[in-house]
N, C-alpha and C positions, 0 to 999 in steps of 0.2 A: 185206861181203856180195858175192857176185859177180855180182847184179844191181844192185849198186846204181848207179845215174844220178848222183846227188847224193851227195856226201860232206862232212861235218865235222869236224877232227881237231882237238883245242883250241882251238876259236874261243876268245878272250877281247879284251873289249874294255874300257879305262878310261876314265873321263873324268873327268882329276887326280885323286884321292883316290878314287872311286866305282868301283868296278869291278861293270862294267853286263851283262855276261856271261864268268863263268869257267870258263876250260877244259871247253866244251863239246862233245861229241862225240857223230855219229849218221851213218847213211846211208838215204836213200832208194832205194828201187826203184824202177824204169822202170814203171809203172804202177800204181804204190802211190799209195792218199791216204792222204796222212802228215798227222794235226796237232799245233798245238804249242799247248798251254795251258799256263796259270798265272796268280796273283792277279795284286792291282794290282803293278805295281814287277817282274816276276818278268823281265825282259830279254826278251822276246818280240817286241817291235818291232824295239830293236836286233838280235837275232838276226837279223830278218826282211831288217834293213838290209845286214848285212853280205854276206846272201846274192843281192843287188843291189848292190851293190859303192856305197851310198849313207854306209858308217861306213869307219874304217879299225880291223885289230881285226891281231893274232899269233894265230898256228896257220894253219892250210891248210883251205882249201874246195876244190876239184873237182868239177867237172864232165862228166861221162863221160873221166873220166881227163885232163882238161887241168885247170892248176890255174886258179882266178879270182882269186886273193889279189895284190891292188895292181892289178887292172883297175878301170876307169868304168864306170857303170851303163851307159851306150851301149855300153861294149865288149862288158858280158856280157848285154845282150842282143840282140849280133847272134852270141849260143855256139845261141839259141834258147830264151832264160830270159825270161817276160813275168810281169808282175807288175799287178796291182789296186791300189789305196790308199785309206785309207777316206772319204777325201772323194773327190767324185766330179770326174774332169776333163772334164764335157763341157759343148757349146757349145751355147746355148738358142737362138740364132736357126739353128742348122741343123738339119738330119732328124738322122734317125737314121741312114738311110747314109749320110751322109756324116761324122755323129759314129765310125761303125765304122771308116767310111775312113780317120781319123785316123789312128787305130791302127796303119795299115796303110802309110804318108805315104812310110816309109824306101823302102820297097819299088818303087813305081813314079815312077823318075826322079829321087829326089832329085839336085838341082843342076842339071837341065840347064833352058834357056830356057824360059819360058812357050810361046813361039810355036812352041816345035821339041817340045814335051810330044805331041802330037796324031800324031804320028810316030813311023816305024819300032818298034824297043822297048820305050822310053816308052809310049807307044801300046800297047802287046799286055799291057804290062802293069798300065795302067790298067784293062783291061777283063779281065786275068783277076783281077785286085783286089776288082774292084766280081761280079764271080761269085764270088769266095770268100766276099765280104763277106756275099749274099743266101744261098749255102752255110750260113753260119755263123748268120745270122738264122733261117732254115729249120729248121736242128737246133735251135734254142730258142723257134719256136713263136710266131715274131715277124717272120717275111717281111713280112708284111699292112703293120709298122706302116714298112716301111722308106722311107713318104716322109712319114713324118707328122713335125711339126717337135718338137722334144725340149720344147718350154716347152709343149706341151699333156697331158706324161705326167705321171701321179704315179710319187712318188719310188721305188715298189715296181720299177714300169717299166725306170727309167732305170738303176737298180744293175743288172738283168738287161745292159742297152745297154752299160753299163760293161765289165762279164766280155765280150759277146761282141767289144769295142773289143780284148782284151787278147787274145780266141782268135785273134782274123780275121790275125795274125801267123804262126799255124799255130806256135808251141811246142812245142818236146820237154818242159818243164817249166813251169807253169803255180803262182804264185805269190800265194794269196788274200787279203788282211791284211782280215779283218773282211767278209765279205763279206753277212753277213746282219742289220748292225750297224742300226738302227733299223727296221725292217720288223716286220709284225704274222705272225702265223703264217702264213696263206695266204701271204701276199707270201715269207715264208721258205720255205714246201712249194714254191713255184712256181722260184723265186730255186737252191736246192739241186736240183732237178730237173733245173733247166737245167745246170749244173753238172755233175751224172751222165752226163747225155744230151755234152756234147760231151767228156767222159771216153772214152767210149767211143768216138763216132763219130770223137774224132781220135786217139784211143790217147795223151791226155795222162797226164801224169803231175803229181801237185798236190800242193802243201804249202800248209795251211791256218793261220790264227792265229786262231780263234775261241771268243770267250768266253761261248757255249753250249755247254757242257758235254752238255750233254742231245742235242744235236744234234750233235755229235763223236762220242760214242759208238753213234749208231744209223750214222754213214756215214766213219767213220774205218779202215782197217786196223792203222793202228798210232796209238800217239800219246806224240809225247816231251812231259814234265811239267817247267816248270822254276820254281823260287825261288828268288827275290834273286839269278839270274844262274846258280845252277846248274842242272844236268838232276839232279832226285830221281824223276823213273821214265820210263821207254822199255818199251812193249811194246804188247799189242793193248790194246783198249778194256775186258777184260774186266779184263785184269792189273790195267790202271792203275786201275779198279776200287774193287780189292783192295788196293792198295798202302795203306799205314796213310800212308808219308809223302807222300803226294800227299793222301790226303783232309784232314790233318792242316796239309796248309799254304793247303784252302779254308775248313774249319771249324774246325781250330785242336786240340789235343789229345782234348778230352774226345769229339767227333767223331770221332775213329779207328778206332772200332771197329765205325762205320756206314758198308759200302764202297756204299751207295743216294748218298751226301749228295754224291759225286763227280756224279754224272748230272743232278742237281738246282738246281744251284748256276750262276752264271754270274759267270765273274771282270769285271775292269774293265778301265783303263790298263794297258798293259805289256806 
């Protein structure tokens, strides 16, 4: 595609005898949410890994036409690639801005002195940091809580805190694995909301791993389908639908001929 941001040309990954994703290929657009579903086992983590430079796999990933294939996750994401994970990384004795700040840590002065931090550069850009940070809180509706210490939110709370630790980088590509993964509805209307809203307000561009199926389909553009490590469907949400081998590898054959049971269904591991 000629917009596409994101590319995969035969990813495959083994590990000894298991071959945990093969020859799989897709590309993302610059402002596409793209997701990727499948049952338990179906290589979706790994996938997710490889495009975090966290597995080592053959075939080519790119990135707005640079390739990623044998970079560090630190490497690829200073291309502008931030990523979520489904346990949460944050720290209970601090706020919330200063858990966003984390996020953000690379950017203002790593390595130079404590005592020379407060100065020149370092300096201008600790405090355009800590404005982008309140930026990024703002767009999701969560300024209010940016001094309140993280051990007094519920866990609905803190996944939002999470995503906005991973925005406040400013990403061209924005990276979800599970993001709406134990939360009650509201907490996921609220949680995908926010989501939408800095879609837009920073012109990201997302790829999701979510096994709400039901919820893929109402805010997905496209969405590749993969089992036991291959892609059996790539298209929009209606396609994938329809697709008899997609519904067939959440409900199994006799379910094939019901494209509802796809939207219904929520996978597990993998």
């Amino acid at each position: 595609m000629s917009g596409a941001l994101l590319s995969a040309q035969d990813v495959t990954v083994r590990f000894g005898g298991v071959t945990a994703v093969d020859q799989v290929s897709f590309d993302v657009e610059r402002g596409e949410l793209f997701a990727i579903i499948g049952p338990n086992g179906a290589g979706k983590t790994t996938l997710f890994n490889c495009l975090s430079g966290l597995v080592s796999y053959s075939g080519e990933i790119r990135f707005d036409g640079t390739p990623l294939t044998g970079q560090r996750a630190d490497q690829i994401a200073q291309h502008g690639i931030a990523r979520t994970f489904q346990n949460l990384g944050l720290f209970s004795s601090m706020t919330v801005l200063e858990n966003v700040l984390v996020g953000r840590a690379s950017k203002i002065g790593a390595g130079i002195p404590a005592g020379l931090a407060w100065f020149g550069k370092a300096r201008r850009d600790e405090i355009d940091a800590r404005q982008h940070a309140y930026e990024v809180l703002d767009v999701m509706g969560m300024a209010d809580l940016a001094h309140t210490p993280i051990k007094s939110l519920p866990y609905g709370t803190r996944k939002r805190i999470e995503l906005a630790k991973a925005a406040v980088v400013a990403p061209q590509l924005l990276l979800l694995d599970e993001p709406v993964a134990g939360l009650n509805h509201a907490e996921t209307d609220e949680l995908i909301g926010a989501v939408l809203e800095l879609k837009e307000a920073m012109g990201l561009t997302i790829v999701l791993i979510e096994h709400d199926t039901f919820l893929v389909m109402d805010v997905a553009d496209r969405v590749l389908a993969l089992n036991f490590g291959q892609a059996i469907g790539l298209g929009t949400p209606a396609e994938t639908q329809a697709n008899p081998r997609v519904v067939e590898a959440y409900l199994g054959a006799a379910a094939a001929g019901d494209a509802s049971a796809v939207k219904t269904t929520k996978g597990g591991e993998g």
